[in-house]
Every structure is written in structure tokens, then in C-alpha cells.
C-alpha angles and dihedrals in degrees: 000000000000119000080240097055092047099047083048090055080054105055085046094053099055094044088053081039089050092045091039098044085132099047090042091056092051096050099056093040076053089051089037088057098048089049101062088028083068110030111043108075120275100250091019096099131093111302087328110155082052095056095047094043082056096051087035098065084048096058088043115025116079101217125043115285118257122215099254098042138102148137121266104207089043083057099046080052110050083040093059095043088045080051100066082057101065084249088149105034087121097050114110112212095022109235128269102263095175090097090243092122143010111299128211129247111166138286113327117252108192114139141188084227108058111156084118094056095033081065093049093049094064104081094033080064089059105025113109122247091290139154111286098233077058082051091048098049083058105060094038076071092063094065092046084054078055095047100058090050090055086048097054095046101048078061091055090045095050094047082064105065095019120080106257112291091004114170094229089070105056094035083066111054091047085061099054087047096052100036106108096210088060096039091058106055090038086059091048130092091245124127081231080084089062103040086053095051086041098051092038083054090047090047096049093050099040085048079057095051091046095043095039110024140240113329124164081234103059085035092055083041089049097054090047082050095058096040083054092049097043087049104053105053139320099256089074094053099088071086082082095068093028104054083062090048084058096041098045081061103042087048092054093033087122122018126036092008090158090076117060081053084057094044097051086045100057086045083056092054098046099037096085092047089052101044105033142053137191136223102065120134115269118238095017112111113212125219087178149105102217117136095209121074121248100233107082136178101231126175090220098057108129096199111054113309116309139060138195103259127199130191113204121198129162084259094050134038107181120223123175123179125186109209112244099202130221092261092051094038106044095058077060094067117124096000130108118244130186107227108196150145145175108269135175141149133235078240133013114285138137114248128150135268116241114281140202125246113184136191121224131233094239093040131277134085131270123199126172105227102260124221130237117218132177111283110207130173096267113081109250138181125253134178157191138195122191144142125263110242100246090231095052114139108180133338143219117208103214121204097196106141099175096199112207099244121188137212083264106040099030084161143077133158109210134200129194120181134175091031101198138180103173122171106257145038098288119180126200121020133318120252103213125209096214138021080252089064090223097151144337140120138320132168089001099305141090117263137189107227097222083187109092122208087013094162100042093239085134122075140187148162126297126171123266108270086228100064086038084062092046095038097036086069094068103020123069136241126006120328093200097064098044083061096050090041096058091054094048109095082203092059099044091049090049116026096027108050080043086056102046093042082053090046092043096053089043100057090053115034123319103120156187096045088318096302102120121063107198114247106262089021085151094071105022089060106054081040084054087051094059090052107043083048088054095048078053096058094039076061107057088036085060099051090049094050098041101045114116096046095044117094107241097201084060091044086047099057106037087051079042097050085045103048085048098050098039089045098056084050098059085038097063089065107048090049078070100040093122097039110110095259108026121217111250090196114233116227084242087091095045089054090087081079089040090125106057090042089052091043086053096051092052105046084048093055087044091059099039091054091055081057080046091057095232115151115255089243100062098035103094093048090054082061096040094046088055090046089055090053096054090037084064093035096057088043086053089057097041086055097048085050095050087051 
């Protein structure tokens, strides 16, 4: 072939390429999809045995699954095939595959909102007595079926609110087809393939209503839009809230547009007095549902003027913990401490002292038994002395005093007060230097008081019983946690930078469920960091620059859609914060709200590059060609794990 002619063939490509930017996309979030169907290994993705045995009871029961149910040869089955994969290599011991007994296959993942599984169902109701990897693959194509809808939908989303064959849509989209972290879970059998297509569907047709205004189409559409997502996962239901958000706009696009603005504003304002009190302990985290804070003004404190109170009733027994972390809690090792505190009772009645749950260094929980002593009305001062386990990690002090209530006394208020955990065996009571009871002396020496706050004399804000009670019912893990972590400078060190670094490699490239590291990670990674910091500032360039010509209700809701989304995923994590292995939450949940990230990023490159000094034209390939790379890197790395 002559150079003329190749250089003819193309010309002629990238002009087919410039008219067929849709299909072109398609077709490599098609080639994307195949590619991590067939080489991740079949049971390695999130939570995946769970998802297909569910589909797979739909296809084959003839009656709907219940939550406890399943099939014991299915699950011999899937649990032989799951084997060949090193699924239970950290099983010890490994699991009975004789079929003698019920076998496990991961977590169960049977839910009250199936539209995910019911699609899944569909082929294993015509597919042949095959193996069950074959089964799997399957049904992986079913997601990538997903993927390329949602595909196709963030670009119609994104026609609505970009100047007709901007660069910025295509470019995109490109990006969400070729970014590894999203192709992954959208080639998994996960219902996050389906909250991601659901909510993409919801943004395009509320970005219609705001750009267009209110029709009785794109409202019935709306309203589809919100059932899908509600019955995908949970992770797609801040729709609910949002799609009001989108309606109250497109109702008032052209007359009174002043007032949603002032509506959203005032809910804004009030928000924070409904939802929130103040007076609790700082630094205590509640597990409770009592009203009243926990932080009172009692005449009886013994240290300054406040105390930590809890109500008892036969419908709530109270229980508060303060985190000891691993730097406090590792010079302890080997060594015996005296945990105690001033205790009494608004009657007589036996409950127990604080105690120390600690978590060790190869995994499991250690707790010295705690005592219970008789509680009166008089405080009154109570103690332990025990030795740290050598291999301790961290610690939570629990104040959990379980009084022992009766039919005709069902109710107790108790106060604790001088909270203390000092090194040694001390006898007698504490003298403390300050009403924080930081420090002071107790059997004759000097101590260190590693509790914080130990006399309450501290307060901040918890969330009203009464909307723990409302939002606890769709959202995991505990609420009130999630509130007191988010005030604790310890927890936002720790957790939180652990959370966001986890957040941070999932979104790019660490699959599959965060087996694979890609080979050079340490240096891809920081490398990822710069640019995603410099997509950020793009961003924010962009918006500067841009600012009197961009719509502001469309920039509302999509930061809105995004704060909201990415909240409730850093959020899933620190409402377990004092479980024994807390959640680090994977970006898989955050993907819902894939398209405008991804929106963000690009418009920031785009105008970085433009402060780089790269032409416009070649701009977008500059992206696409790093996307490539670490597309080849993470499937390196998908391929060394499978070896």
C-alpha cells in the first residue's frame, strides 16, 4: 500500500470517526465491556456469588425467594466452581464441600428492590444445563448491555445542556467508557449496574425538564425515572429529593424563577434546626435512643459541672463508646491500666462500670469481662485494673451499664462522671488537675487521663432521635455515628483519609473489588492524584471564567446530585465507624453520579490544557490516549491477579 493511499484511508477514517462520535463511543464501551466480562475472573467481583444466586431463584423457583432460602445443590455448586478461583483461601478452616452441610458462598444478597436481579433473570430462564462460570459470564453480559445504555443516555443528557457537537460531550462520555473503575462494576453481576443506568436515565430527563421546562412527558418520565431508581438500590434514591428539586425549576422556568431559589434557600436555613440538637458529650459516640442529650448539668457532678446521663427504659437501653486509637492504645501493650469513673443512679440498682473492647493486631476482639457493682444515689467512685493484650491495636471504652430493671421499676436515669483510663494498678479515687479531667494524681503519683471529655464538660451536636429513627430505615449502618464522627478531629485523621484514598483508587483502577493493584501503583496513583487535582481546578477555572453565560439551576442541581451521592458514600463508612472491621466505602456506590464527575473532570482538563498551551484539536486525544494506558495498565494487573 502506497503512503498516498494511507494517508487517503485515513482521511477517510476520522472523517467517518467526526460524523459517527456516538456509534464510536459505543463501540469501544462495547469492546471495554467484553474485555473485563472475560478477563476478570468469573466470582471475583463485588459480592458476586450472592447477586447470581439471587437471579438465579427467580429464573428457577417457582414462587418468589424468600430471604432465608436457598438451594443446596446451586450452592455446592457455585461453591465448587468459586473454589477453583482461590475464593476461600482465607477460610480457616476452609468450608465442608462434601455437600454434607450447607456451604458458604458469600454474603446473601436477597432485596426487597430487585429490578437489577429480575434482568438478570431473564437468560438463566432460557440457558441449557451448563457450568456455572459459563452461567455467570452471561449474565455479566447483561450489565454490559446496561453499560452501554447508560452510555448512550449520559450523551443525551449531556446534548441537552452542551452547544450542538461540543467537544466536552463526546469527550465524556469517552471518559466514562474507557475509565476501568466504572467498567468494572458495569461488567459485574452487581445491582450497582443498575443504580448507575437508573439514575443516568433520572439526570437526563430532569436536565430536560430544567432546560426545557415542565412537560407532562418528561414528568411521567420523571416519575418512571424515580420508581427505577428506587428500585434498583439504595444508592440511586437520593432521586427521590432531587427529582423535586428538578420539578420545582422546570415548573417556575419561566415565570416567578426567583422562587424556587428562595425556597431551596430557606430549606437550606431550616434544615440544620430540624434535623439537629445540641448538648450531647463530645467525643462520645451514642448507639442510643434516648431523647435527652447525654451531657447534663447535674448538682452532684464531682468534676466541674456536668456529667454523661443515661435514661434506661425497657425500649431503650442507652450505650455510648469514645474511640482509644492505635497511638494512644499500642504504648499500652503489656502493661496493666485502671479504667474508673464516678457513678450513681437517680434510685438503688446494680448496673455495671465502663469497660474496654479492644481490637487485635491479627483480627478479632478482646474484652476484659467487665463487674457490676450497686449503683445509690451518692457518687460514688468505681474501678478496674487489668492488662493490655500485646498484640492491641486500638480500643473503644464502652459505657454500657445494663442496669438490671424490673416489671415494677422498668426505669433508671444513670451518671457517670471523671471518666479515667490511667497506665498502672491505682487504688482510691483520682484527683484530677482540671474540670476536663485531663490529668492529676492518683495513688500517690502523677497520671495521664487517655479518656478525653471524661467529665462531659464538653458538648456537641447529635441528630434528633426522632429522624434517626425516619432516615435509619434506608440508610446502613448507624446515623448517629456518622454525626459524632464527622466532629471528631481522630476520626477524620484516621477513618477518613483511609476512606477517601479507598474512594480515590476505586474510582480509577483497583479491581476487581479492590483485589488487583496495577503494576507501578506506586507511582500511577500519586500521578492520578495530580490530575484529578488539576481536573478539579479546571473546574473551578471554568466556572470563573464562564460564569455569566452558564445556567446556575443546571449547575445547582448537578453539584447538588453530586454532593448528595458522594456524601452518602463517605457516609456509609463512618456510620460504622465503631463496628470490628470498619467499611472503607468503595467509589462503586458514588458511580450513580458517574456523568457529572466525569463532566467536572473534563471540562477541567479541557481548560487546563488551554493554561498548558495544548491546541484545542488535540486536546481530547491527549485525555483518551491516558485513559488507554491505564486502561492496559489495570488489565495488566487484572491478569497478574488471575495468575
Amino acid at each position: 500500500m502506497t503512503i498516498g493511499r494511507r494517508h487517503s484511508l485515513l482521511r477517510v477514517l476520522s472523517i467517518w470517526v467526526a460524523e459517527h462520535k456516538l456509534r464510536v463511543v459505543l463501540l469501544a464501551g462495547l469492546l471495554q465491556g467484553l474485555l473485563y466480562t472475560f478477563m476478570v475472573p468469573p466470582w471475583m467481583n463485588h459480592d458476586e456469588p450472592g447477586h447470581f444466586e439471587f437471579a438465579w431463584q427467580i429464573a428457577h423457583f417457582d414462587h418468589w425467594p424468600r430471604a432465608d432460602e436457598f438451594d443446596p445443590q446451586m450452592r455446592l455448586q457455585v461453591a465448587r466452581a468459586i473454589s477453583k478461583y482461590g475464593y476461600y483461601q482465607a477460610f480457616d478452616p476452609p468450608p465442608d464441600l462434601s455437600g454434607d452441610v450447607p456451604v458458604f458462598i458469600g454474603i446473601p444478597q436477597h432485596t426487597q428492590y430487585p429490578f437489577y436481579h429480575l434482568l438478570a433473570s431473564v437468560p438463566l430462564r432460557f440457558l441449557p444445563d451448563i457450568e456455572f462460570d459459563a452461567q455467570l459470564r452471561v449474565v455479566r453480559l447483561v450489565s454490559v448491555l446496561l453499560f452501554l445504555l447508560t452510555l448512550w443516555l449520559a450523551w443525551q443528557a449531556l446534548g441537552e445542556i452542551l452547544p450542538k457537537d461540543h467537544p466536552l460531550q463526546w469527550l465524556t462520555v469517552s471518559f466514562m467508557a474507557l475509565l476501568p473503575g466504572l467498567a468494572n462494576i458495569m461488567t459485574s453481576v452487581n445491582d450497582d449496574a443498575g443504580a448507575v443506568l437508573a439514575f443516568t436515565l433520572f439526570l437526563w430527563i430532569c436536565l430536560r425538564l430544567l432546560v426545557r421546562g415542565f412537560s407532562w412527558r418528561d414528568g411521567l418520565g420523571l416519575a418512571l425515572s424515580v420508581v427505577l431508581c428506587v428500585g434498583m438500590k439504595n444508592t440511586a434514591w437520593p432521586a427521590i429529593p432531587l427529582g423535586l428539586v428538578a420539578l420545582l425549576f422546570s415548573v417556575f422556568r419561566n415565570k416567578f424563577r426567583w422562587l424556587p431559589w428562595v425556597v431551596l434557600g430557606s430549606v437550606l436555613l431550616i434544615a440544620p434546626f430540624v434535623f439537629f440538637r445540641w448538648g450531647d458529650a463530645e467525643l462520645w459516640y451514642r448507639s442510643i435512643n434516648q431523647p435527652d442529650a447525654t451531657r447534663a448539668q447535674v448538682g452532684k457532678s464531682v468534676v466541674g459541672n456536668h456529667a454523661l446521663y443515661l435514661s434506661f427504659s425497657e425500649n431503650n437501653v442507652p450505650l455510648v463508646s469514645q474511640i482509644i486509637s492505635i497511638p494512644d492504645m499500642r504504648p499500652l501493650r503489656g502493661q496493666r491500666i485502671t479504667i474508673g469513673a464516678w457513678m450513681w443512679a437517680d434510685r438503688q440498682i446494680k448496673a455495671r462500670i465502663p469497660d474496654l473492647e479492644m481490637k487485635i493486631h491479627h483480627g478479632g476482639v478482646y474484652r476484659e469481662p467487665s463487674k457490676y457493682v450497686t449503683l445509690t444515689t451518692v457518687p460514688t467512685f468505681y474501678s478496674l485494673t487489668f492488662r493490655i493484650p500485646l498484640d492491641a491495636e486500638s480500643g473503644i471504652l464502652r459505657v454500657w451499664p445494663l442496669p438490671a430493671l424490673d416489671e415494677e421499676n422498668p426505669q433508671v436515669s444513670i451518671y457517670l462522671d471523671g471518666i479515667v483510663l490511667a497506665r498502672g494498678k491505682r487504688d482510691g479515687a483520682p484527683q484530677f488537675d482540671d474540670p476536663l479531667g485531663k490529668s492529676g494524681i492518683w495513688s500517690d503519683m502523677p497520671f495521664e487521663n487517655i479518656v478525653q471529655n471524661g467529665s462531659a464538660e464538653k458538648g456537641w451536636v447529635y441528630l434528633s432521635p426522632h429522624w434517626v429513627n425516619i432516615i435509619g430505615k434506608a440508610f446502613p449502618g448507624s446515623v448517629d455515628v456518622l454525626v459524632a464522627s464527622l466532629q471528631d478531629p481522630q476520626a477524620l485523621r484516621g477513618y477518613y483519609r483511609a476512606a477517601f484514598l479507598q474512594l480515590f483508587q476505586t474510582f480509577w483502577s483497583k479491581v476487581p473489588s479492590s483485589r488487583a493493584d496495577i503494576p507501578g501503583g506506586e507511582y500511577v496513583y500519586p500521578l492520578l492524584q495530580w490530575i484529578t487535582a488539576l481536573g478539579a481546578l479546571g473546574g473551578i477555572g471554568i466556572l470563573i471564567k464562564k460564569r455569566r453565560v452558564l445556567s446556575w439551576q443546571n449547575l445547582f442541581f448537578l453539584g447538588a446530585t453530586m454532593i448528595t451521592v458522594w456524601g452518602m458514600t463517605v457516609a456509609r463508612g463512618g456510620a460504622d465507624l465503631l463496628g470490628r472491621s470498619p467499611l472503607l466505602p468503595w467509589a462503586r456506590y458514588a458511580y450513580p453520579v458517574i456523568l457529572p464527575t466525569s463532566l467536572l473532570l473534563c471540562a477541567g482538563w479541557w481548560q487546563a490544557s488551554g493554561w498548558l498551551q495544548i491546541p484545542a484539536a488535540r486536546r481530547g486525544t491527549v485525555v483518551i490516549a491516558f485513559m488507554i494506558a491505564l486502561d492496559i495498565l489495570t488489565l495488566i494487573g487484572v491478569m497478574i491477579f488471575a495468575s
